[in-house]
Structures are given as C-alpha cells and as structure tokens.
N, C-alpha and C positions, 0 to 999 in steps of 0.2 A: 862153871866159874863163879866163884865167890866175890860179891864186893865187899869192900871192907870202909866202913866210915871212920874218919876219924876226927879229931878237932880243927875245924874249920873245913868239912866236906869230905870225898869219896879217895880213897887210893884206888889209881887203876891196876886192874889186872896185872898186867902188862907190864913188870917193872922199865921196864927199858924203852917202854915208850914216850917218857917226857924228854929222855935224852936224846932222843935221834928224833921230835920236837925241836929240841931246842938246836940240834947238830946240824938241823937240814933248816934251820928258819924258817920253819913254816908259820906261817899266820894264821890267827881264827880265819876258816873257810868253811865251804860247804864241805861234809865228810861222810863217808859211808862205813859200816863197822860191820866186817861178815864175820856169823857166828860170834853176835853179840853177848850171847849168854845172858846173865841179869843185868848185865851195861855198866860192868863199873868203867872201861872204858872210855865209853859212850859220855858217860856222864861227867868223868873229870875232862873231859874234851870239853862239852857244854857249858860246865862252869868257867873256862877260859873264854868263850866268848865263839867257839865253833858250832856249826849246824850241823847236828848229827840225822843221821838215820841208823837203826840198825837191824840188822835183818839174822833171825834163826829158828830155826825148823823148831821147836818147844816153847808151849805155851804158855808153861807151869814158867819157865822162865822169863817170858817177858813179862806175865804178870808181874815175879817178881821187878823186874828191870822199869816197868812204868811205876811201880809203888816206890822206886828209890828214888827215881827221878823225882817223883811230886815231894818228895821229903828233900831233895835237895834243891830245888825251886828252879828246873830247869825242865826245859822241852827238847823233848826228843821223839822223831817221829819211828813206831816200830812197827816192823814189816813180820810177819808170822812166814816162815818158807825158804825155800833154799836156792841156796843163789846156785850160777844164773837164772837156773828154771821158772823161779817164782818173782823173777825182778824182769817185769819188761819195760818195755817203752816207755808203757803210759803211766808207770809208778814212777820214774828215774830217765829220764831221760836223756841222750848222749851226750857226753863233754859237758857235763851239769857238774861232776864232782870233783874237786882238786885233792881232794885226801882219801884212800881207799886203802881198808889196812884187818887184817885178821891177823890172828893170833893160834898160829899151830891148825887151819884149816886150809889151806891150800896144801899142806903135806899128807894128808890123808889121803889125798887123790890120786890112786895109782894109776890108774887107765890113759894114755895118752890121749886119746881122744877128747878125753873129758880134761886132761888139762888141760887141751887147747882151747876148751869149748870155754872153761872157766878163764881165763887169760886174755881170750879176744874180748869176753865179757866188760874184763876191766880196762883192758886199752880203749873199747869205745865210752865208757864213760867219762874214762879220765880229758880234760882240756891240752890241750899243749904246756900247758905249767904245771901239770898235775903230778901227784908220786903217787906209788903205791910202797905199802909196807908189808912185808907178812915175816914174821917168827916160823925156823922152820928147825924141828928137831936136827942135830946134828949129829953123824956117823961117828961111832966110838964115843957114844956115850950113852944116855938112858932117852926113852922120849918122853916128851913131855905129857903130862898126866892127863888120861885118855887118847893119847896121840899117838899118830901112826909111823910109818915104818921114818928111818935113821937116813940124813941124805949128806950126799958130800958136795964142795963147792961144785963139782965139773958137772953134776947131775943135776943139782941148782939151773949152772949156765945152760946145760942142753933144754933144761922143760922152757925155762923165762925167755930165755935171748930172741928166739924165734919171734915171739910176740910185743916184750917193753923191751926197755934200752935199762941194764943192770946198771944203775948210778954207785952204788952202795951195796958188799957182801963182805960182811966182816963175823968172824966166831964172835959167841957172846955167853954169856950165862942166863939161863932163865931167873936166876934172882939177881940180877947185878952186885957183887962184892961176898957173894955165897961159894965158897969154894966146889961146895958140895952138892952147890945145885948142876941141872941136866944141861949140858953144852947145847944149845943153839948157832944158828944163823941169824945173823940179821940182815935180812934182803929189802933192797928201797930199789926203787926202778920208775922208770917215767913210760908216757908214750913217744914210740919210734914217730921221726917225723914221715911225715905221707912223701911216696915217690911222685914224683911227678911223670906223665909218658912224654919222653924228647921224640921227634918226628926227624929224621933226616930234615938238611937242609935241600932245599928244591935251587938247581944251577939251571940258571938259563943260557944257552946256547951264545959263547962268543957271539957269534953270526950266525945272522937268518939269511936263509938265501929265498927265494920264492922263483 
C-alpha cells in the first residue's frame, strides 16, 4: 500500500475511511490498524488526534511507515507480525482499543477456523463502545489489488455475525466517486454484549409441615 503526501499531510489508503469516520462519529481514540502496510492510514488517523498502533508481517514496510510518520510529526506505535498470532496480551491488551480497522485483510482468510480465531481476536479487544471496520472485496466485481477471493453480503453475515454484532454493510467503491473502481463492502460491527447465566428461580414450599 502506497501513502501518498500531499499539502498539508498524508492521504489515507483507504478512500472511504474518513467517511464512515465521520458517518459513524467516531472520535480521536485509541486504534489499532491490521496490515498497516507503510501507514498512510495510520498516520492520517494520528494526525487527527487518534492513537494508533499498526501491525504487519513486512518489514521493508514499516520501515517505510515509521520514516513517514517522523516526517509527518506523529507517533505511532509499530508492531512487525501477524495478527492474531503476533499480538498478545502483553502487547495489546483486552477491551484497550475502540477502533480496529483493516483494509482488504480479513478477506483473504479463507479457513473458518482461522476466521474465527481472527474475529474473537477483535471482539476481545474491542470495549463495549468499540467498532470494527474492514473493506472487503465484493462478488461481481474485481478484488482489490493483492486481495483475495470476491464475498457477498450473506457470506459476510455468516463468517462476522457469529462473533461482532454487524452495525453497518453497505456496497461501496474502492475509490469513492471512481466508476471504474473495484466494488467493495463496507463492514463496521461492534462487540456482542456478554450473556449473562439466568439460574431458575428457587420456590419455597407454600408449607412446611415437620
């Protein structure tokens, strides 16, 4: 992923992430960015006043991503590895992040397994007010550059539902107002709240006889 500078700071990746920002009010928070790439994300998020982290497997790109950062005069903390495997406890810890958001990597994951394993990954970070975002190529169209297989809403609802609560699944375009760009998903989702275990209620006997 390419960041691109332009006057007065970074464009993110991501075109369509300042809108579903500004769609979903979210505020500067703490934030986590899987498969950061060189962080142009990352880093128009921190120039807004959010705490990033960002985490991916290549190293040649975070160096790039920590040298954009220090030319953009923000901090951001970068994790080298692959989520969930390389993010445990003692890096990240639970219900620590309110914004958790990738960009065309949670579609690459074909294995159920390993969706779930990725999925419960982010329900336990997320807080109770937390979202999650991820871009996900969309069926009947092209995917997104490097990206993997084409998914449709109901495939969407089957891998996500099980684990976050789907707030937001609307088509989108990977350029926003590009006719001719690759149709996307745009999936936001929260944490399911915790069940509580109900106990029958305990009757005591109209009458005790002895």
């Amino acid at each position: 992923m390419n960041s691109t500078r332009v006057e007065g700071g970074f464009l993110p990746d991501d075109g369509n992430l300042p809108a579903v920002i500004k769609q979903l009010e979210i505020p500067p928070c703490s934030c986590l960015e899987i498969g950061c790439g060189t962080g142009a994300n990352s880093i128009w998020l921190s120039s807004r006043g959010f705490e990033c982290t960002g985490i991916d497997p290549a190293s040649a790109a975070l160096r790039i991503a920590a040298d954009l950062a220090k030319a953009a005069g923000v901090s951001i903390r970068w994790i080298r590895g692959v989520f969930p495997e390389d993010l445990g406890e003692e890096a990240v810890p639970e219900e620590s992040v309110r914004f958790i958001f990738d960009r065309g990597v949670f579609e690459l994951i074909t294995f159920p397994q390993q969706q779930r394993r990725f999925l419960k990954r982010v329900a336990n970070l997320l807080p109770p007010d937390g979202t999650y975002y991820t871009l996900i190529s969309r069926k009947q169209g092209t995917p997104l550059p490097g990206g993997g297989p084409l998914w449709t809403a109901a495939e969407i609802r089957r891998a996500v539902s099980p684990h976050l609560r789907i707030l937001l699944l609307r088509p989108a375009l990977l350029i926003p107002g590009d006719k001719n760009s690759a149709p996307v998903w745009i999936c936001v989702a929260s944490r399911k709240k915790k069940k509580w275990l109900e106990f029958p209620k305990f009757r005591f006997p109209a009458k005790i006889r002895f």
